[in-house]
NUSETOR-238571 format. One line per field, with one value per residue (C-alpha): residue number from 1; x, y, z; residue in one letter. Coordinates in pm, 1 decimal. Example, Ala and Ser with C-alpha at 12.3 -4.5 7.8 and 13.67 -1.06 7.14 Angstrom:
! NUSETOR-238571
nr: 1_2
u: 1230.0_1367.0
v: -450.0_-106.0
w: 780.0_714.0
rest: A_S
END
This chain:
! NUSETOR-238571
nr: 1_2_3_4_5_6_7_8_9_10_11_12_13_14_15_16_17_18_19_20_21_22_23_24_25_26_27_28_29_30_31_32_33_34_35_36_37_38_39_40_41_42_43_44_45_46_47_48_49_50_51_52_53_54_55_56_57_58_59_60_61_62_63_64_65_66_67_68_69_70_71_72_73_74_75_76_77_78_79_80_81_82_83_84_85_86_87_88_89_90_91_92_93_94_95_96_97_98_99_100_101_102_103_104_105_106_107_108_109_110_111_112_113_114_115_116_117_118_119_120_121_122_123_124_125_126_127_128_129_130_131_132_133_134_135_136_137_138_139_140_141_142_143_144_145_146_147
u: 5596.9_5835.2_5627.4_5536.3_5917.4_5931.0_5627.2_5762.4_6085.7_5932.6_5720.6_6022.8_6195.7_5906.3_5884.6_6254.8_6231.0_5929.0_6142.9_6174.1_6553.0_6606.6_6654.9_6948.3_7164.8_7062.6_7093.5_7453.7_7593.5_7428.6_7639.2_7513.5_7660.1_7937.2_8010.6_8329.7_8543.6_8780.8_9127.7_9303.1_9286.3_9588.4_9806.0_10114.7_10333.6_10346.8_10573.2_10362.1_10582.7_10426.7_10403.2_10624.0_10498.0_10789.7_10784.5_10896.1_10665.7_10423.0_10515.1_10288.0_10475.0_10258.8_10384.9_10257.2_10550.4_10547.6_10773.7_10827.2_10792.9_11074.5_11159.8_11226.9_11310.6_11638.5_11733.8_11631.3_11431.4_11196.9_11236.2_10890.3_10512.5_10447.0_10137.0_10109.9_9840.3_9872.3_9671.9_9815.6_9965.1_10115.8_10451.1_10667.6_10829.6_11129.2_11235.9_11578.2_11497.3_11117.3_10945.0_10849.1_10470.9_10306.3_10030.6_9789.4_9555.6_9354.3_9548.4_9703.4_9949.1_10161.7_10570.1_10842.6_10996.5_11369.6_11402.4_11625.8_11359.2_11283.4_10966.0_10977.4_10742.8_10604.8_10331.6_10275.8_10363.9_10383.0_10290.6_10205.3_10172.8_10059.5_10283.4_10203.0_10480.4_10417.8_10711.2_10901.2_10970.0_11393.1_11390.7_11429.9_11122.2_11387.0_11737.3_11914.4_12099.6_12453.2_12551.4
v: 13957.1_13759.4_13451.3_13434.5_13417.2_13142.7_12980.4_12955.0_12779.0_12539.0_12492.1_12461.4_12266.5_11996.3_11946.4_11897.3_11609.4_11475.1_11436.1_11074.8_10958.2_10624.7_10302.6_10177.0_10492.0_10360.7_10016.7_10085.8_10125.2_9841.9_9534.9_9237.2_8954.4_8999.8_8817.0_8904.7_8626.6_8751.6_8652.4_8763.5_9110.4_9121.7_9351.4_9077.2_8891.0_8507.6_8494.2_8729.0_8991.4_9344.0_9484.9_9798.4_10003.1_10224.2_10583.5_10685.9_10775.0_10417.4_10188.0_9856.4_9640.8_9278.3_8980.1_8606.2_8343.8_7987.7_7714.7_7427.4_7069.4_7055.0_7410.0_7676.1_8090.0_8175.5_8265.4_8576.6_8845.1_9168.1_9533.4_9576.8_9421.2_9142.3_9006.0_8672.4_8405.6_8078.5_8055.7_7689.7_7454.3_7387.9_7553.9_7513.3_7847.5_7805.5_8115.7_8176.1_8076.8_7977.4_7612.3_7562.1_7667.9_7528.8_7721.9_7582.4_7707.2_7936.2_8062.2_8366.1_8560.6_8857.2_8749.7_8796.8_9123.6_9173.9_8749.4_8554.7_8262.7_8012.3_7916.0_7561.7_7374.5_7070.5_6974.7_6689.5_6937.0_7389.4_7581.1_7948.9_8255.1_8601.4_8852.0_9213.0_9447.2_9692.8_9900.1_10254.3_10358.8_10364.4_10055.7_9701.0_9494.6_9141.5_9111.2_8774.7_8680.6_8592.4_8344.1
w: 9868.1_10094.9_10151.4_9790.2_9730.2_9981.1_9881.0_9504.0_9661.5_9881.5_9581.7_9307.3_9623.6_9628.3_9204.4_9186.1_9498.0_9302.8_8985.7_8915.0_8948.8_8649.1_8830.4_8665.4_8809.0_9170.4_9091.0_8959.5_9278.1_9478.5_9475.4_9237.6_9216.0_9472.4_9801.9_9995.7_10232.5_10479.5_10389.9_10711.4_10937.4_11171.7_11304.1_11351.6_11134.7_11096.0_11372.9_11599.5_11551.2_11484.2_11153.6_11086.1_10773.5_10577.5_10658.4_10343.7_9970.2_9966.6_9664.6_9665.6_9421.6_9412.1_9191.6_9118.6_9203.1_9112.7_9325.9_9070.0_9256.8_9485.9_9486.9_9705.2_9736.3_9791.1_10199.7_10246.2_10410.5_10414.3_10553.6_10450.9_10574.2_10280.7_10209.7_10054.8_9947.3_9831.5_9469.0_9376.3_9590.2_9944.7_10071.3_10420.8_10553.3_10769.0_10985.6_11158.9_11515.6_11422.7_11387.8_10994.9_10908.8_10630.6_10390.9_10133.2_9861.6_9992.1_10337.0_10345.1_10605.3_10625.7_10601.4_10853.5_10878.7_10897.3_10978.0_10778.0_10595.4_10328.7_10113.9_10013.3_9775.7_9987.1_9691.2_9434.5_9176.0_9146.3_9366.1_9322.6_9535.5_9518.2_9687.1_9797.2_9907.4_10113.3_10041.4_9997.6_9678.8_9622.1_9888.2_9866.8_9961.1_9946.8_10053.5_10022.7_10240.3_10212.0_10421.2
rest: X_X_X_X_X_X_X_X_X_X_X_X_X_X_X_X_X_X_X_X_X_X_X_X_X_X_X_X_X_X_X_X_X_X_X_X_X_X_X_X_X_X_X_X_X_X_X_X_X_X_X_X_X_X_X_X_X_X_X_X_X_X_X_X_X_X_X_X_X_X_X_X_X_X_X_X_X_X_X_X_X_X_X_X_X_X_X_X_X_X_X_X_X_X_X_X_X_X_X_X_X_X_X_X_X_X_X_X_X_X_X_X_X_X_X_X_X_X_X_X_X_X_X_X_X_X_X_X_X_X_X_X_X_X_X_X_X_X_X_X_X_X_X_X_X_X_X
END
């Protein structure tokens, strides 16, 4: 009695592996058509400063900003790890106490933290950025600076 119980699951077992799955639900969830670059994997700032992460409830707040020929952010600076790439363009950070870096289409880097800086537009015409805060929710992710 036993092994004709087990016998009728191995059995049962075998016919349900044997079932024929549809190709489209495998398919589904192989990539097609995608190709990945690396942007940037770091564990610094652009100043080689370490990133700090808020201990508080996460908030990721990301916006698009455009610089207008000529122009530039206010002075200011972040409590939180910021993210940015450069969509359009060509712009010139200058830190407090840092040599000015300069970022085109296409580059990307994670922002001071907690150092005073400016983003100025250094191209023929706008220049736009994508920004990712990293931030806490209640908490600034900016503070100008007052001078």
């Amino acid at each position: 009695m036993r092994e004709s119980i087990i016998r009728s699951l191995f059995i049962a077992t075998a016919m349900g592996l044997a079932l024929p799955v549809p190709v489209s639900a495998q398919d589904d969830a192989l990539p097609a058509g995608f190709t990945a670059e690396p942007l940037i994997k770091t564990g610094v700032t652009r100043d080689e400063e370490p990133i700090v992460y808020p201990t508080g409830k996460p908030e990721i707040i990301s916006v698009i900003g455009t610089l207008d020929k000529d122009g530039r952010t206010a002075l200011h600076e972040h409590p939180v790890p910021v993210y940015v790439y450069v969509m359009d363009g060509e712009i010139e950070l200058k830190s407090e106490g840092g040599n000015p870096q300069r970022y085109k289409a296409g580059e990307a880097f994670i922002e001071a933290q907690n150092r005073k800086h400016q983003a100025f537009n250094v191209a023929d015409g706008p220049s736009k950025i994508l920004v990712v805060f990293v931030g806490e929710e209640g908490k600034p992710t900016t503070v100008t600076a007052t001078k």
